[in-house]
Structures are given as C-alpha cells and as structure tokens.
N, C-alpha and C positions, 0 to 999 in steps of 0.2 A: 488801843487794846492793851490792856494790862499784862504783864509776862506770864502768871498763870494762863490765862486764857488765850496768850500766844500757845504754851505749851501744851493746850488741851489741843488744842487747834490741830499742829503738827501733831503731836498723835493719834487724831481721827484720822488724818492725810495717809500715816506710816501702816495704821488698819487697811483703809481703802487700799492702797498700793497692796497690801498682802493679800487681800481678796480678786486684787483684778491680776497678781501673778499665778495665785491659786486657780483660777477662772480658766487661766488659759491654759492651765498647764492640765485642768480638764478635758478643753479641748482639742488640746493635742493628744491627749490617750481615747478619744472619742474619734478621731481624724484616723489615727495607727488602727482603731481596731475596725473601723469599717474598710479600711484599707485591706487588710488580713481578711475579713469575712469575702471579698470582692474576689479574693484570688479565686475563689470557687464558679463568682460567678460570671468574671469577667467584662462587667460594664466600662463601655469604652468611655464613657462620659468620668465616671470615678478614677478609674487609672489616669486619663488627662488631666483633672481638674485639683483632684486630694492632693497628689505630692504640692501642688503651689500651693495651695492652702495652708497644708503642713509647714512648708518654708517661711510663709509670710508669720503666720502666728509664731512660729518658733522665735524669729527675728524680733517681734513684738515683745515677744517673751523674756528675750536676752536684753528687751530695752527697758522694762521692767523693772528688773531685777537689778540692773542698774542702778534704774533711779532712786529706788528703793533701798538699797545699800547708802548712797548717798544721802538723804533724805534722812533715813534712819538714823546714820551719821552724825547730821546736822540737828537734829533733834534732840541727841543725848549730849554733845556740845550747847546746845544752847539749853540744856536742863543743869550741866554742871557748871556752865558759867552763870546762872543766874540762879541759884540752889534753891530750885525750883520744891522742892522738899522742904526745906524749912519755910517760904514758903505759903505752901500747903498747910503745915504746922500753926502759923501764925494763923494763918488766915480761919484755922479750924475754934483756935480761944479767941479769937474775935468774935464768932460767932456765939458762943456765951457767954 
C-alpha cells in the first residue's frame, strides 16, 4: 500500500471512530432521557436495567475517545512524517 492511500486509510478509520463516539454519545442521551421520563412512571424493569446500560456504554464511550485521540494522533504524525501533502500535490500533475 502506498503512503497516500495508507493515509486515506487512517482517515476513514479517524471518521468511523468519530461516528461510533458520536453514536454513543446519542445513546446515552436517549438512555438519560427515558430514565427522566420513567420517574413518572416508575418501571421496575427500566430503573434496574438503564443505569447498567448507562454505565457500560458510558465506559465504551471513554474507550472511544481514547482510541480516537490516539489514532487521530498517529495519523497526523504519519501525514507529517511522510508530507503526505505534497504528496497529494505530485500525485495531482501526475495526473496531467
């Protein structure tokens, strides 16, 4: 694999990771507000069941954003060590 198309690579990766932190971090305001709606009505199965819910995706969430940080990281390191830009450049008067 050539370093462009390493670099396209990890940036679809850096995408996906921001859609599955964004994802969840949906699902935990979807988790919080049935939680809130429940106080009214008091389901013993939601009061048991939401907060672990809650917990585990949260946990998921902080794993995330983790990797994601990192990843992110490692992707703009290996765009400046291989001046993934110019590149891009070359590779664009190449093409006519």
């Amino acid at each position: 694999m050539d370093k462009i198309r390493k670099f396209e690579l990890m940036e679809k990766i850096v995408h996906e990771l921001e859609d599955l932190k964004n994802s969840n971090q949906a699902l935990i305001q979807k988790i919080a507000k049935i939680e809130v709606d429940n106080i009214d009505l008091g389901n013993k199965r939601i009061e048991k069941d939401l907060p672990d819910m809650h917990q585990r995706i949260a946990d998921n969430l902080d794993t995330i954003a983790s990797i994601l940080e990192d990843f992110a990281n490692q992707t703009d390191e290996y765009s400046n060590k291989n001046n993934i830009s110019a590149l891009k450049e070359q590779e664009e008067i190449d093409k006519l």
